[in-house]
C-alpha positions as CSV (number, residue, x, y, z in Angstrom):
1,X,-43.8,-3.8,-22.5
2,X,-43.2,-0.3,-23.8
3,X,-38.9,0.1,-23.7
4,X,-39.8,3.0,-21.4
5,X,-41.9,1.1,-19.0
6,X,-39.4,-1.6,-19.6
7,X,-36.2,0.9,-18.5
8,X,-37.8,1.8,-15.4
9,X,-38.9,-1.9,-14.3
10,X,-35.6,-2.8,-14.8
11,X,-34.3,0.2,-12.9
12,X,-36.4,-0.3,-9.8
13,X,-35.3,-4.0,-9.7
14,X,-31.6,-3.1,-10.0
15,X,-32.6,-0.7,-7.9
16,X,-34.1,-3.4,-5.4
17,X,-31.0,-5.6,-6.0
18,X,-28.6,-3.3,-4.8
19,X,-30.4,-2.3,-1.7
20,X,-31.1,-6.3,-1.0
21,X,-27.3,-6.6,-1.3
22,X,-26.9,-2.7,-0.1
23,X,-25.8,-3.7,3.8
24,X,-24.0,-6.9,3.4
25,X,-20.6,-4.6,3.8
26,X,-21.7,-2.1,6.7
27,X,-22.4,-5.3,8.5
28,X,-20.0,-7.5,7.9
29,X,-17.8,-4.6,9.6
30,X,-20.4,-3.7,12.1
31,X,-19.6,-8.0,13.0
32,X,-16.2,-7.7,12.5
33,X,-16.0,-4.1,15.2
34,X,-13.6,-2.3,12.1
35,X,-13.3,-0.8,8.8
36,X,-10.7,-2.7,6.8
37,X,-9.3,-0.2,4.8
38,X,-6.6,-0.9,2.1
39,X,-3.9,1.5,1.7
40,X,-0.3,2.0,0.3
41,X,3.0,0.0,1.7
42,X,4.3,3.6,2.5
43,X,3.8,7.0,0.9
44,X,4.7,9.5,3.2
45,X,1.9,12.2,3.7
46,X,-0.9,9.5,2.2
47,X,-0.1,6.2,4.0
48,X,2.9,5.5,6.0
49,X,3.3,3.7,9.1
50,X,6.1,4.5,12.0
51,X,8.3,2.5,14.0
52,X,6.0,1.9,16.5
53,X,3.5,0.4,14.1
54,X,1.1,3.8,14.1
55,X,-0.4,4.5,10.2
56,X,-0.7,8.1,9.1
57,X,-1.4,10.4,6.0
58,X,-4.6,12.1,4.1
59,X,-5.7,8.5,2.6
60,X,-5.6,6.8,6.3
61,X,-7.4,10.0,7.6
62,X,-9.7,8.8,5.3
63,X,-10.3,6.1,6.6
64,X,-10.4,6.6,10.3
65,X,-13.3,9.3,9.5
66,X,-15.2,6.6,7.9
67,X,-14.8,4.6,11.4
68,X,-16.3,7.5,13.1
69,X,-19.0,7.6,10.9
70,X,-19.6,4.0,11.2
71,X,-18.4,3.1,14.9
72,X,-18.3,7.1,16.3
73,X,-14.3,5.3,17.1
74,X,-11.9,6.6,14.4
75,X,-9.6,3.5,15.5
76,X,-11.8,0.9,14.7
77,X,-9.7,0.4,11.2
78,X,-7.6,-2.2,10.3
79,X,-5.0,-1.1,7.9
80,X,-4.1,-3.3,5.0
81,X,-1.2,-2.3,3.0
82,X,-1.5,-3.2,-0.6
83,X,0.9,-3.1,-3.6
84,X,-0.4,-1.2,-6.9
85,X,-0.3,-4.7,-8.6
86,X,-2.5,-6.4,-5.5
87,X,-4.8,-3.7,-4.9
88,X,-7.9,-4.0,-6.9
89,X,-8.2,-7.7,-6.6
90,X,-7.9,-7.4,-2.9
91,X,-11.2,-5.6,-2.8
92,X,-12.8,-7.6,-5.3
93,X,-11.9,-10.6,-3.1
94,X,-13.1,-8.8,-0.2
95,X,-10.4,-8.5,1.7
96,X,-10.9,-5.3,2.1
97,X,-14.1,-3.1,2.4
98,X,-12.7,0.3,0.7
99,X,-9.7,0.9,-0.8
100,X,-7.9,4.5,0.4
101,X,-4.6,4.6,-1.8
102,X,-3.8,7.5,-4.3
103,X,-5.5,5.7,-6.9
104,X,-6.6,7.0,-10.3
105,X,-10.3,7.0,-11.1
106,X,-10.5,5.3,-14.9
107,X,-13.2,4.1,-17.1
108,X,-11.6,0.5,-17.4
109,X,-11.1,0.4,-13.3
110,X,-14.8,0.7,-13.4
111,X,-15.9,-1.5,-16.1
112,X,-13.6,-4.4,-16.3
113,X,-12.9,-4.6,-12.7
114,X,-16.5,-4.3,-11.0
115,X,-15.7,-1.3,-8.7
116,X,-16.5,2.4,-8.1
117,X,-14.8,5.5,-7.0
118,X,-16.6,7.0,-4.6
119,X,-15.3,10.6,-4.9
120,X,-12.3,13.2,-5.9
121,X,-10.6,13.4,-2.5
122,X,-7.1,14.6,-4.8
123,X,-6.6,16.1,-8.0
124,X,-3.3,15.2,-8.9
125,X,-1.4,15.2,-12.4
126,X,1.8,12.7,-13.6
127,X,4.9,15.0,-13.6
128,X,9.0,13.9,-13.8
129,X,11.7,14.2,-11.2
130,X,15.2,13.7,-11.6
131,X,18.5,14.8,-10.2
132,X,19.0,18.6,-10.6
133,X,20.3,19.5,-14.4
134,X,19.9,23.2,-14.4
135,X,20.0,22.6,-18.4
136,X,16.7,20.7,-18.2
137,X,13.9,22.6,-17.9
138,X,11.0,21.0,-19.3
139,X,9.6,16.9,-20.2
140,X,10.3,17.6,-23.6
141,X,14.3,17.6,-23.4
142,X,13.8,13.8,-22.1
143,X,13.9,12.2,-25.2
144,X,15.6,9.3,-25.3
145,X,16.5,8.9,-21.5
146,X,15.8,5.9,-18.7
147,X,12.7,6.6,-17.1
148,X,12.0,4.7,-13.9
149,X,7.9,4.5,-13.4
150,X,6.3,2.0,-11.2
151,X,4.3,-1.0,-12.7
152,X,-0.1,-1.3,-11.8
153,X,-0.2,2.5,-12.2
154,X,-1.8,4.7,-14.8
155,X,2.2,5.9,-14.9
156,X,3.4,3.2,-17.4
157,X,0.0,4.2,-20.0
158,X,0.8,7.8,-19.5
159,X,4.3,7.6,-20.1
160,X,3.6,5.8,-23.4
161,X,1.4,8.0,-25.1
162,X,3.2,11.3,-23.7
163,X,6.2,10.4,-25.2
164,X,4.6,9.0,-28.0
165,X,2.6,12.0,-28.9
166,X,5.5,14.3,-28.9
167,X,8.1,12.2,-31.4
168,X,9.9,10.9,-28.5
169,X,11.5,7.9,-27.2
170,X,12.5,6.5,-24.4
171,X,13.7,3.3,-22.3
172,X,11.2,2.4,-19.8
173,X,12.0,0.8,-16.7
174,X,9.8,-0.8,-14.2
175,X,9.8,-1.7,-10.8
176,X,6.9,-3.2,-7.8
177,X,7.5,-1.0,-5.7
178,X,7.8,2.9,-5.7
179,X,10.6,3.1,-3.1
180,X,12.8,0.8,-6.0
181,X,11.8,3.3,-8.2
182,X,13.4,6.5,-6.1
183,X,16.5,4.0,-5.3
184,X,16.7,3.2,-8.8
185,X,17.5,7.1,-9.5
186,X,19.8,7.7,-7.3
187,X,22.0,5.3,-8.0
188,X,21.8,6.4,-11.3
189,X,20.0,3.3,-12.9
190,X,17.6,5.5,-15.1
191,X,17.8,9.4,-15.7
192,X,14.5,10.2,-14.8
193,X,11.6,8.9,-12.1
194,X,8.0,9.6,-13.6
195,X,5.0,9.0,-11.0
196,X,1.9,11.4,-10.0
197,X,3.1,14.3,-8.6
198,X,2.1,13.9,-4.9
199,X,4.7,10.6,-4.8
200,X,7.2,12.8,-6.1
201,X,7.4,15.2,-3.5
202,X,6.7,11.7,-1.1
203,X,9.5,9.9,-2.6
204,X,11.9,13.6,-3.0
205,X,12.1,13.9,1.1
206,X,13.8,9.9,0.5
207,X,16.2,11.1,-1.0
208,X,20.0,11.3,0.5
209,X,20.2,14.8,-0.8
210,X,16.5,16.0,-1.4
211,X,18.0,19.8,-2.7
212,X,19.5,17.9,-5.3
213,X,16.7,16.5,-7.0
214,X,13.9,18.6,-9.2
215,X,10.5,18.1,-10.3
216,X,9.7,19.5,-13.7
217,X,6.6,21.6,-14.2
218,X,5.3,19.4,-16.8
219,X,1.8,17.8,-15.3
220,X,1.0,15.5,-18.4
221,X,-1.9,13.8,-17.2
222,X,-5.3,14.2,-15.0
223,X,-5.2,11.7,-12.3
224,X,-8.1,12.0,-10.0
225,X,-7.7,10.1,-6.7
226,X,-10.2,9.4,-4.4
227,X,-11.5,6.0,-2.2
228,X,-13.2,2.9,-4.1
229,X,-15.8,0.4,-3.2
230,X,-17.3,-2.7,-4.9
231,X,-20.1,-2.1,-7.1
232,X,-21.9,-4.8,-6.0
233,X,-23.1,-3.1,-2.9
234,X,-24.6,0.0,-3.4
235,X,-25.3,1.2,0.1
236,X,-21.5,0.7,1.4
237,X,-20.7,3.1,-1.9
238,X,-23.0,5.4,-0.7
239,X,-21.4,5.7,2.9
240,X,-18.0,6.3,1.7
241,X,-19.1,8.6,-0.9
242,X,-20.8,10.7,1.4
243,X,-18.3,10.2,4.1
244,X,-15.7,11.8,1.6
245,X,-18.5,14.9,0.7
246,X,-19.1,15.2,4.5
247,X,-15.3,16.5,4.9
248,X,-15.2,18.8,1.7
249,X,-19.0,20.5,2.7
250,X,-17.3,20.7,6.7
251,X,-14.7,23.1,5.0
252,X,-17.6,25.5,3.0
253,X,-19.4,25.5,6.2
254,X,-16.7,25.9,8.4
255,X,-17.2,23.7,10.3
256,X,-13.8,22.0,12.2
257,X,-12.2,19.8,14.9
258,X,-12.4,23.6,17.0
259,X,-15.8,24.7,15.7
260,X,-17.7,21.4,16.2
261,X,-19.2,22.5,19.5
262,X,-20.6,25.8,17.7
263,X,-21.7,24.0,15.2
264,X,-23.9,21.8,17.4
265,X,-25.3,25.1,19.0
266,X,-25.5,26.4,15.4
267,X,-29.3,28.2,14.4
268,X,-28.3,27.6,10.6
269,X,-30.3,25.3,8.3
270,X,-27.5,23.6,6.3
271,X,-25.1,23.3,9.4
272,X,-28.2,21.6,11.8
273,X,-28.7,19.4,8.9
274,X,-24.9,18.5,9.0
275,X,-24.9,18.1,12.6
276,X,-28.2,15.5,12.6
277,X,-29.9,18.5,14.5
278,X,-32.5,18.5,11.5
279,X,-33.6,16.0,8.8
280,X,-32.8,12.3,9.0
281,X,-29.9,12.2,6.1
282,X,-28.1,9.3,8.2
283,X,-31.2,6.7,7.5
284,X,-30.7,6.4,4.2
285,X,-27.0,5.3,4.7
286,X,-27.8,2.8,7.5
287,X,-26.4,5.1,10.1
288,X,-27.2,8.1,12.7
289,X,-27.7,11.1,12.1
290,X,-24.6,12.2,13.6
291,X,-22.1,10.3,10.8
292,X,-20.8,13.8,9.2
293,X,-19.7,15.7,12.7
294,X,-18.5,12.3,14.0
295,X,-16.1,12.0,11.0
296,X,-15.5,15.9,11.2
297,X,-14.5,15.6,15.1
298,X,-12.6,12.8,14.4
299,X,-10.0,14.0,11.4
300,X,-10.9,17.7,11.0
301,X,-12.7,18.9,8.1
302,X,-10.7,18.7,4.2
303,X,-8.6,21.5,4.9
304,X,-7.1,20.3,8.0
305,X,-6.9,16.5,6.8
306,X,-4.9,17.7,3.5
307,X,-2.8,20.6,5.4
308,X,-1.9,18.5,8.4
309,X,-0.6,15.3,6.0
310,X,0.3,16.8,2.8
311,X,-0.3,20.6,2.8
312,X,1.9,23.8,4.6
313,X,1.8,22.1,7.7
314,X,3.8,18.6,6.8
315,X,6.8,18.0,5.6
316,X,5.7,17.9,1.7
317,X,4.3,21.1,1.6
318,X,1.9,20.7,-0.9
319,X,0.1,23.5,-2.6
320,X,-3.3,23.0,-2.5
321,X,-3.3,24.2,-6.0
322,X,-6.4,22.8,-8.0
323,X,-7.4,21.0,-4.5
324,X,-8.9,24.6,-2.9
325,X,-12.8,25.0,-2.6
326,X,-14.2,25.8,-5.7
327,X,-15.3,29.0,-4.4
328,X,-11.4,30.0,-3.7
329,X,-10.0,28.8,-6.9
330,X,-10.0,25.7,-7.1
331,X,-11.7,22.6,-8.4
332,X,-13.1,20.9,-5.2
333,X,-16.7,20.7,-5.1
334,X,-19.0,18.3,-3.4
335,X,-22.8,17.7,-3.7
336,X,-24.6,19.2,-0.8
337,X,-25.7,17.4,2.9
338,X,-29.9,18.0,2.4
């Protein structure tokens, strides 16, 4: 067979495979009546839970606008909090069907581990905290200090090479968990915390006296976060990819948690085809037509997911920075509903 012919034979049965294999996640969770959704033992603004047991934050947003799209009931999710060491095995092993949890989006996650990011929900960068030092002023005065990082993360590999690169060195020191991290700091066990910069500002509000503490404007690394599936079933990957597109094209279109019932009345092509109005776009994810405003009605469109959690409106006041809409500035682009 001609290696052209031979490609595409071998394409279309891949192809076949993967849709053969495609719904064995959307229903297992259709059975089951939830999503179960992996996310962090506590980072406030991404994935935190309250006293009374109630999770919140932009990752578990994610999430409950996946149950919408699935179930049209954003609380048909059952939250599994994962460590950064236990994470990727627990959605290998399935006991999970996506994983929502700041997680950096590498080659070798890919690869070696048989999984795939879905998309960019959070352009973040690795950056340095420590307790305020008007004399310090930038990550290259930190040679030879402490640095607490936490381990499974991209952190430690960062870390390494940054300080490496620059004729520095360091004494590195790891803990499980985040939170042992931030404590470590304060009690003065290490001279610096290093982690992306989203946990930074998390783990700052932790601390006894937050005005105290500084994070340097150093970013020394990319670290795009977004939601990850298996790659053994295509078709699930293509419903939380798109259910993470849905909520970025809901912002260009302006369509929100107030505007959903205009949108529904909406005349205009590309919102009607959002909406399910026009076009079939939810057969070919094994769902309505509906999904996109079901998950928009449910958590509010990107905008009001990262403001509400992470943004001007919560207690981290993040700047949206490199996370505005590509046509205000910033990097955040997704393929378009059609």
């Amino acid at each position: 067979m001609p290696r052209i012919l031979h490609s595409l034979a071998l394409a279309v049965c891949l192809s076949g495979a993967a849709g053969a294999a495609g719904g064995a996640t959307l229903d297992d969770a259709r059975k089951r009546g939830a999503v179960n959704c992996g996310v962090s033992q506590g980072l406030q603004g991404f994935s935190d839970k309250d006293a009374a047991g109630a999770w919140s934050g932009f990752d578990v947003d994610f999430c409950r606008a996946l149950a919408a799209a699935v179930f049209n009931d954003p609380a048909k999710v059952n939250f599994v909090p994962l460590s950064a060491n236990d994470r990727f095995e627990a959605l290998r092993a399935k006991r999970i069907d996506v994983l929502s949890r700041n997680s950096t989006w590498t080659l070798e996650r890919e690869s070696a581990l048989g999984l795939l990011f879905a998309a960019i929900t959070y352009h973040d960068g690795q950056g340095f905290l420590l307790l305020r030092n008007p004399k310090t002023v930038s990550a290259l005065e930190l040679d030879g200090k402490s640095i607490c990082v936490q381990e499974g993360t991209t952190s430690r590999a960062n870390l390494a090479d940054y300080f490496r690169a620059n004729s520095m060195t360091y004494k590195e020191a790891p803990f499980a968990l985040l939170a042992d991290a931030r404590a470590a700091l304060e009690s003065g066990k290490c001279d610096v915390f290093t982690a992306d910069q989203s946990a930074l500002y998390a783990e700052r509000l932790k601390l006894a006296k937050p005005a105290e503490a500084q994070i340097l404007p150093d970013v020394i690394s990319k670290e795009p976060l977004g939601p990850a599936a298996r790659a053994d079933d295509l078709a699930w990957f293509n419903v939380v990819k798109w259910t993470a597109f849905a909520l970025i094209n809901a912002e260009e279109l302006g369509i929100s948690t107030a505007t959903v019932p205009d949108a529904l009345a909406s005349t205009k092509p590309d919102v009607r085809r959002f909406t399910g109005a026009e076009g079939n776009l939810g057969k070919g994810l094994g769902l309505d037509n509906a999904w996109a405003v079901r998950a928009v009605k449910a958590v509010g469109n990107y905008a009001e997911v990262f403001e509400r959690n992470i943004g001007s409106r919560s207690k981290l006041a993040i700047p949206r920075g490199l996370n505005q809409l590509w046509s205000q500035g910033g990097i955040l682009y997704a393929p378009p509903l059609r």
